[in-house]
C-alpha positions, 0 to 999 in steps of 0.5 A: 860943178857946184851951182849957187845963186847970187843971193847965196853968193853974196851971203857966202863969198868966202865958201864958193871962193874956197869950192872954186879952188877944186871946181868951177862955182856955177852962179845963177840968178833968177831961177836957173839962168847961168851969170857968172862962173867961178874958176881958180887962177890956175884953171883960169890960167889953163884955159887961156893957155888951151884957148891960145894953142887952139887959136894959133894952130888954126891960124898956122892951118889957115896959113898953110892952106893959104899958100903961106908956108915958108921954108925953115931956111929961108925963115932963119935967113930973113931973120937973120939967125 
């Protein structure tokens, strides 16, 4: 991961936008503490996604546990598909 610090961020935007097009573009400010990380869209995008999934297969996991399991039958009925 490339790291930058604000003031070299500031100075070159156009440079660490570019690098956060390959990787992630750490920024720190005040010696080493973590401000901001740079991502593209596309890697922005995929971890959305990934966040997304996780949180839905744990939701489905906590239902079924639940008692919240309904039949595939019975879910196209109430559907009415």
């Amino acid at each position: 991961m490339t790291s930058a610090t604000l003031s070299e961020f500031r100075n070159n935007q156009s440079e660490y936008i570019a690098a956060a097009q390959r990787e992630p573009v750490e920024i720190t400010s005040r010696g080493a503490n973590r401000r901001a990380v740079l991502v593209s869209p596309e890697f922005f995008d995929r971890a959305i996604e990934a966040l997304e999934d996780k949180l839905d297969s744990e939701a489905v996991a906590q239902a079924r546990e639940a008692g919240g399991y309904i039949p595939f039958d019975e879910l196209m009925d109430e559907l009415g598909l």
